[in-house]
C-alpha positions in Angstrom: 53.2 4.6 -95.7 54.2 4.9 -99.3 53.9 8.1 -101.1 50.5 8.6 -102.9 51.5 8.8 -106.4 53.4 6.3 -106.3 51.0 3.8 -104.3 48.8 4.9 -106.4 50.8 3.9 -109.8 51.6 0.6 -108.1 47.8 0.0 -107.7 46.9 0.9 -111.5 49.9 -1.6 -112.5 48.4 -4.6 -110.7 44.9 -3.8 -111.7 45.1 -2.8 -115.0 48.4 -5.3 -116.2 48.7 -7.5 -113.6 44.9 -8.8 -112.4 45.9 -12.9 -112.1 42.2 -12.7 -110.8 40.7 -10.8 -113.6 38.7 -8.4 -111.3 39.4 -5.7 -113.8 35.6 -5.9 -115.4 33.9 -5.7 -111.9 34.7 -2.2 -110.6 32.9 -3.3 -107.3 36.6 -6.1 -106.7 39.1 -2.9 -108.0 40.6 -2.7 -104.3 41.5 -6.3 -104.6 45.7 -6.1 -104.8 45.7 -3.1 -103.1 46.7 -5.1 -99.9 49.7 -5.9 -101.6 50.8 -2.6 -103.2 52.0 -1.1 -99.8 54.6 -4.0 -99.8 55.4 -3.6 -103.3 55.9 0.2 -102.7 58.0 -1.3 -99.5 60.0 -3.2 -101.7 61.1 -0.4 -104.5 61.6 2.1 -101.8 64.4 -0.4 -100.4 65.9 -0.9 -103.4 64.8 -4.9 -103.8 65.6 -6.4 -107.2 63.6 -7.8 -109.7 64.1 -11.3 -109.2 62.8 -10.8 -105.3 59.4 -8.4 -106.8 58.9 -11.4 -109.2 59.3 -13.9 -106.8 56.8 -11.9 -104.1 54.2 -11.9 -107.3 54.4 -15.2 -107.6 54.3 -16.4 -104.0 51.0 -14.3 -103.6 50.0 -15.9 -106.5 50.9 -19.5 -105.3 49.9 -19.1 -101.8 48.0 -16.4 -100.9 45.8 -16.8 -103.9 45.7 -20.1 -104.1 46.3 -20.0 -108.0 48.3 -23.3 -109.4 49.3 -21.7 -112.8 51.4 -18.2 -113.3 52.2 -16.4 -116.2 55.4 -16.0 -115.8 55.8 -13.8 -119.2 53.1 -11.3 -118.0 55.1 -11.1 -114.2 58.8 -10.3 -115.7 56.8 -7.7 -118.0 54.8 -6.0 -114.7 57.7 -6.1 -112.8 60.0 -4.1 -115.4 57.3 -1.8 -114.8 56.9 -1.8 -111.5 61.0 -1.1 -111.4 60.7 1.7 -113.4 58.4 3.7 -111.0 61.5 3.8 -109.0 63.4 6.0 -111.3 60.1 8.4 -111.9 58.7 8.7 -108.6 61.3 7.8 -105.9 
């Protein structure tokens, strides 16, 4: 299990600049990515690069979600993000 701050930074990322669903405006859906932030935790604590955090954003995006259009400008920006939690908390 990832470390709490930093699940817990990884959670506020997807909500609050990720959110391909838009849940943000209904605090009732705010747990909805955090299925996904363990793995995402996964992945910077192994040391995965940003092409493979993109492509994982995307591909829960694609299939998991069932969403036909990405943005891929908003993903490259949350995963810079994402990749810098690995130099402040890990």
């Amino acid at each position: 299990m990832a470390e709490p701050r930093l699940i817990n930074a990884v959670r506020e990322i997807l909500l609050n600049q990720w959110n391909p669903l838009g849940v943000l405006d209904h605090p009732e859906n705010h747990d909805e990515y955090d299925g996904y932030a363990q793995t995402v935790c996964r992945f910077l604590g192994d040391g995965v690069d940003e092409f493979r955090l993109e492509a994982y954003l995307t591909q829960i995006q694609t299939v998991s979600m069932g969403l036909s259009r990405v943005d891929q400008i908003r993903d490259k920006l949350v995963v810079r993000r994402l990749s810098a939690l690995r130099a402040t908390l890990l």
